[in-house]
C-alpha positions in Angstrom: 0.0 0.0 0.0 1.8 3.5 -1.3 2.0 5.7 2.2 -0.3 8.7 1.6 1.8 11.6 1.9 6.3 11.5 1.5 8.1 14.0 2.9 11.9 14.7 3.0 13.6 16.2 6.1 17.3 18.4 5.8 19.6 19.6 8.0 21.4 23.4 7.0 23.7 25.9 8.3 26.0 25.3 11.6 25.7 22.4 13.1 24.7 22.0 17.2 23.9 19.2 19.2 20.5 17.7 19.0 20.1 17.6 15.1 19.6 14.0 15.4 17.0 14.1 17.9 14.8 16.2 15.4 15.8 13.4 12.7 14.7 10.9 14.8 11.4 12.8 16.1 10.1 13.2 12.5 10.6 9.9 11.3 9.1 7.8 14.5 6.1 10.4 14.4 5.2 10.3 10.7 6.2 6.7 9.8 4.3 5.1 13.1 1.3 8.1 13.4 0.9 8.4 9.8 2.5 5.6 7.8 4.2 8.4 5.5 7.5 8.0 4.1 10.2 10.1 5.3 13.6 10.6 3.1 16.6 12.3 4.3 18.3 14.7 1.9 22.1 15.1 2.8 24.0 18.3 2.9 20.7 20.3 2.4 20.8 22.6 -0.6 23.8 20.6 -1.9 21.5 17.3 -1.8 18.9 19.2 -3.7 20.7 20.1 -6.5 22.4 16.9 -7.0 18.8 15.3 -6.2 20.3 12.7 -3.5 18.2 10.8 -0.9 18.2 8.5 1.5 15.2 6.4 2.8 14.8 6.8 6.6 12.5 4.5 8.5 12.3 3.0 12.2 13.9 -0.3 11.1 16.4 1.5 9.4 17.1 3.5 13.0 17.1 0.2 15.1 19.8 -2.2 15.8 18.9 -5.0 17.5 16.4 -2.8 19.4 18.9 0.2 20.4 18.7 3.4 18.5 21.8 4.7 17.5 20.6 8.3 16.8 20.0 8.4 20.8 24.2 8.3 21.1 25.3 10.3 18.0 26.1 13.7 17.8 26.1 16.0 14.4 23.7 15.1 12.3 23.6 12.3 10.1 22.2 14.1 7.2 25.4 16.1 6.8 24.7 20.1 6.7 26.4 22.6 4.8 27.3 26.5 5.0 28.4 27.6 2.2 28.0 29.2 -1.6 25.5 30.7 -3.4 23.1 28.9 -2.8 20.4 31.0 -4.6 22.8 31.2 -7.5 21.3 27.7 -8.3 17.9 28.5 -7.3 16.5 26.8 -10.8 18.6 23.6 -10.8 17.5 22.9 -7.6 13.8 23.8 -8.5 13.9 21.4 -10.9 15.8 18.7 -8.6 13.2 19.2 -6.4 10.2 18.4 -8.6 12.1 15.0 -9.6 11.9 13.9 -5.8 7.8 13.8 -5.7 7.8 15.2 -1.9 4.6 16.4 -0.5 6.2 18.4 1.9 10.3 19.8 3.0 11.4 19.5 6.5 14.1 21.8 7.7 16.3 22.0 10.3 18.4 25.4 10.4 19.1 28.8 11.7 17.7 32.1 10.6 20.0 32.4 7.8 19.3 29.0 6.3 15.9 29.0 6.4 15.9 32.7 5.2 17.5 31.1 1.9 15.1 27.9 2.2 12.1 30.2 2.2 13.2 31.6 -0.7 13.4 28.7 -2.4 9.9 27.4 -1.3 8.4 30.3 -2.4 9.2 30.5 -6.2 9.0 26.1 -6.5 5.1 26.2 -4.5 6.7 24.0 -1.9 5.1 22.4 1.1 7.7 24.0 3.4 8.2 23.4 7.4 11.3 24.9 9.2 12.5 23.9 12.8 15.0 26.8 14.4 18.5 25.2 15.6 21.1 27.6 16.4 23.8 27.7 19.4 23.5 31.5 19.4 19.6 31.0 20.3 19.3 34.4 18.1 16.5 32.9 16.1 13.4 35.5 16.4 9.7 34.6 17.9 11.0 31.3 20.0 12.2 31.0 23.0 14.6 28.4 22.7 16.3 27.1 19.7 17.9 23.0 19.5 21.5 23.4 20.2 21.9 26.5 22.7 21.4 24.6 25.9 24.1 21.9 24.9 26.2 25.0 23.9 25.3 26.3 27.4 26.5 22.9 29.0 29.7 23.1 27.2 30.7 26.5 28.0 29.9 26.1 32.2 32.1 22.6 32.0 34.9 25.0 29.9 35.0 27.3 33.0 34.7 25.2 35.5 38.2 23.6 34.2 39.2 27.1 33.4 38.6 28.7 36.8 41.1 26.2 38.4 44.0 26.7 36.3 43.4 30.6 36.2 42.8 30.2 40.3 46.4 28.3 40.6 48.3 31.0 38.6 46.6 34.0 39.6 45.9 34.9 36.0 42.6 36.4 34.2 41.3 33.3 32.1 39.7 35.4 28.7 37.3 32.7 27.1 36.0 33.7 24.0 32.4 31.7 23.0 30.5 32.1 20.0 27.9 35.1 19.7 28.6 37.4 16.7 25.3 39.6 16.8 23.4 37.9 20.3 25.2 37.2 23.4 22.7 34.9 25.2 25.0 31.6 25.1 28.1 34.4 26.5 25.5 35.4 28.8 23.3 32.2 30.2 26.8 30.4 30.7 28.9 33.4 32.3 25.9 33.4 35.0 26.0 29.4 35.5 29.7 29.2 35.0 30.6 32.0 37.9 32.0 34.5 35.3 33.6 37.4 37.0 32.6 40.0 33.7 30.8 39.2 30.6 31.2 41.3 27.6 28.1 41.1 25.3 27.5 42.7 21.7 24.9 43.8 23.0 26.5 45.9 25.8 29.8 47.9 24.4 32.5 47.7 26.9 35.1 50.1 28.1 38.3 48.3 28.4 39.3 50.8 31.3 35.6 49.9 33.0 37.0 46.1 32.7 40.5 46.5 34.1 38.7 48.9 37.0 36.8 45.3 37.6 39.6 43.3 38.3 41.3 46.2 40.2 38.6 45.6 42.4 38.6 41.9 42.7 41.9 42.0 43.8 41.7 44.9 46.5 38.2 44.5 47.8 37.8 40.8 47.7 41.6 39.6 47.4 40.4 38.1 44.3 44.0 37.6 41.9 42.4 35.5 39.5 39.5 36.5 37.2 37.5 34.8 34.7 36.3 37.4 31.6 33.6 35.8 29.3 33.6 37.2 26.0 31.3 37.2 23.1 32.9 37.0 19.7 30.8 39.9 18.8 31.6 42.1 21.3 32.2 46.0 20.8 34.3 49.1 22.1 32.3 51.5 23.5 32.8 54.7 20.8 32.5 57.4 23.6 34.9 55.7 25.7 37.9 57.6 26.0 39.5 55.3 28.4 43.1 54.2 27.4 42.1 55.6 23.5 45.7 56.2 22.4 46.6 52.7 23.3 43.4 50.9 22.3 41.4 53.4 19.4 37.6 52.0 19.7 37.5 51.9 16.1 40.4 50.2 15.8 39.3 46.3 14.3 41.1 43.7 15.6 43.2 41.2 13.5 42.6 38.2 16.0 39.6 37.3 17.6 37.7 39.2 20.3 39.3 37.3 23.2 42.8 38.1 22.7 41.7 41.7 21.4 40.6 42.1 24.9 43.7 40.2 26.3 46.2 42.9 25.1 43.8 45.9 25.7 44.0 44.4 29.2 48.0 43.8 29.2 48.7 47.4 27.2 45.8 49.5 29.6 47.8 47.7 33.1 51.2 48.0 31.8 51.7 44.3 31.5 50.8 44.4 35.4 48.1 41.4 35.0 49.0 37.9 33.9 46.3 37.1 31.1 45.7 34.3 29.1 42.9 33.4 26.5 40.7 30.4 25.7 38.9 29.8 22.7 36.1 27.4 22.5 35.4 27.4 18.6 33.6 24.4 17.6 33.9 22.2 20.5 30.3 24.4 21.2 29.0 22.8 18.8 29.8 19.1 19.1 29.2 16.3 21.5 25.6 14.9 22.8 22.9 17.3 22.9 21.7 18.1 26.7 18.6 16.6 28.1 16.8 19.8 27.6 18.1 19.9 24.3 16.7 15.9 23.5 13.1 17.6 24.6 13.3 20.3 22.9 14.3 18.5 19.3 11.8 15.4 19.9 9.2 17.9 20.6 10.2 20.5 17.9 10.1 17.2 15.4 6.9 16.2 16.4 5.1 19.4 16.0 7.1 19.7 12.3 5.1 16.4 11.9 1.7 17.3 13.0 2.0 20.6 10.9 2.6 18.8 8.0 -0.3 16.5 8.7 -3.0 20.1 9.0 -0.8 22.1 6.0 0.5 24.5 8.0 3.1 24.9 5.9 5.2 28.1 5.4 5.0 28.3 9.6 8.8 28.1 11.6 8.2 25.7 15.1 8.5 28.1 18.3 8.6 27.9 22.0 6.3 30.2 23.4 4.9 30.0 26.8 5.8 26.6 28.1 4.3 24.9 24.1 4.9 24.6 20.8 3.7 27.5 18.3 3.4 27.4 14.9 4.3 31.2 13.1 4.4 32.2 9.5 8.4 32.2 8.3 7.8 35.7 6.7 6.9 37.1 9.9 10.0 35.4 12.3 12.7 36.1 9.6 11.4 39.6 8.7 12.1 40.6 12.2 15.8 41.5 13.3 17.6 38.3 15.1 16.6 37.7 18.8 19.2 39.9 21.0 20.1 40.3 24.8 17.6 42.7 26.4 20.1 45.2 27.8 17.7 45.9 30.5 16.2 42.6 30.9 16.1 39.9 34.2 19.1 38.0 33.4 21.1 40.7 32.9 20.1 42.1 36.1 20.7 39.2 37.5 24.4 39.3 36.5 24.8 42.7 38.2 23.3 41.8 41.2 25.5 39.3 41.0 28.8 41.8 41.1 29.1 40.4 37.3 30.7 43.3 35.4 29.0 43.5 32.2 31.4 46.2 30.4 29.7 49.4 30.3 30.8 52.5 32.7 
């Protein structure tokens, strides 16, 4: 008996923990719920053009009874970042009308689904998206699969890092993903016992900063220090705190950690002993959290169950403690989800004694 609807699921953009969660959320839900068939297209845009798929089913996700996709990271699709993608927007039109799918499943961040959109609006298609990003910058959602895992993976970073920084007596830098939204730099410098936290959202004054750990060290006898710092972060413009030795328009040739790291040695006359840690892409690997398993299973579910009433064109949220359906043109037209300067978490971090870079 042909299964009454076939749908085809992709993973795009960065990858974060918890892709195979959604993976395995849509293909339980619509193969045992509905009896559909689900195929997986690899390295999203890329599989469309070349018109690659691969069959995904239960049996095909069980050995001898044990699911692998509950102990793999990544994503077994493959994802992809890269090129033009709307340079190609007709071949993969075309490729697309070859694979008979009722509906497109896809996994991504604003900027792939932006381009995904696109693509479902001049081919007619069926189209679903599910928000994934470790930034959690995605707009109209609460939560996006991969930020808590990022979270988790920051906190273990400093908990290692606040040792080796406390045995030295140095200021431990750790720079963490966050180019326009500083909520991972954020959520973990709270959980992780960050001493400052420099947010794009929140231009700092490098003098502000080394006033900081001045004070750790006088008030509190605090020699050690750990600075979390956003990759986006910015210099203050009306600062003119230590402007001949650090110009705030000055762009830095390595990353926003060790910028910060020699503003610090330059502005204290090579007084402080600093050092800087880069996470890069160990944020984005490993097993996705428990919150993150949730999330993705329930995200997949609802991708599912849209599908089945033609909601299509709709982005999965987290609003209010459920799952909400909103129109793509609507999340995506509004500018990625920042830090609320004035909001509770950041005034948790002050109350906290957390420096947050401004004077």
């Amino acid at each position: 008996m042909k299964p009454q609807k076939r749908i085809g699921i992709l993973t795009s953009g960065g990858d974060c923990p918890g892709l195979n969660f959604v993976i395995r959320a849509v293909v339980r839900h619509a193969t045992l719920t509905y009896d559909w068939e689900v195929v997986g297209i690899p390295y999203a845009t890329q599989g469309l053009l070349e018109g690659k798929t691969m069959l995904l089913n239960c049996h095909g996700l069980d050995l001898h009874g044990i699911d692998p996709l509950l102990s793999l990271g990544g994503t077994i699709l493959g994802s992809i970042n890269k090129g033009d993608t709307l340079a190609h927007a007709s071949e993969i039109l075309a490729s697309y009308e070859k694979l008979g799918l009722d509906a497109l499943i896809a996994v991504g961040g604003d900027g792939s689904l932006m381009i995904l959109h696109e693509l479902a609006l001049q081919g007619n298609w069926n189209f679903v998206g599910i928000p994934k990003t470790i930034d959690n910058d995605v707009a109209q959602t609460v939560w996006s699969v991969g930020f808590d895992s990022a979270v988790n993976t920051v906190v273990d970073a400093l908990n290692r890092l606040i040792y080796t920084a406390a045995s030295h007596d140095r200021v431990m830098i750790v720079e963490v993903m966050g180019r326009t939204a500083g909520h991972l730099a954020l959520h973990a410098g709270i959980a992780g016992g960050a001493d400052c936290i420099i947010l794009p959202e929140i231009p700092y004054s490098i003098q502000g900063i080394c006033n900081h750990l001045a004070e750790l060290r006088d008030r509190w006898g605090h020699r050690f220090a750990i600075v979390v710092v956003a990759e986006g972060a910015k210099v203050a413009t009306d600062t003119k705190d230590c402007e001949n030795l650090c110009p705030p328009n000055q762009k830095p040739t390595c990353g926003m950690g060790q910028y910060i790291a020699d503003q610090i040695i330059r502005c204290t006359n090579n007084q402080i002993d600093v050092r800087t840690s880069v996470l890069g892409h160990i944020q984005r690997g490993g097993l996705p959290s428990a919150l993150d398993r949730l999330l993705a299973t329930t995200f997949g579910t609802a991708a599912v169950d849209m599908v089945a009433q033609e909601k299509y064109n709709c982005i999965v949220t987290w609003q209010n403690g459920q799952v909400v359906p909103m129109p793509i043109d609507e999340v995506l037209r509004q500018s990625p989800s920042a830090v609320d300067p004035n909001g509770y978490l950041v005034k948790t971090a002050r109350s906290l004694g957390v420096y947050l870079g401004d004077s």
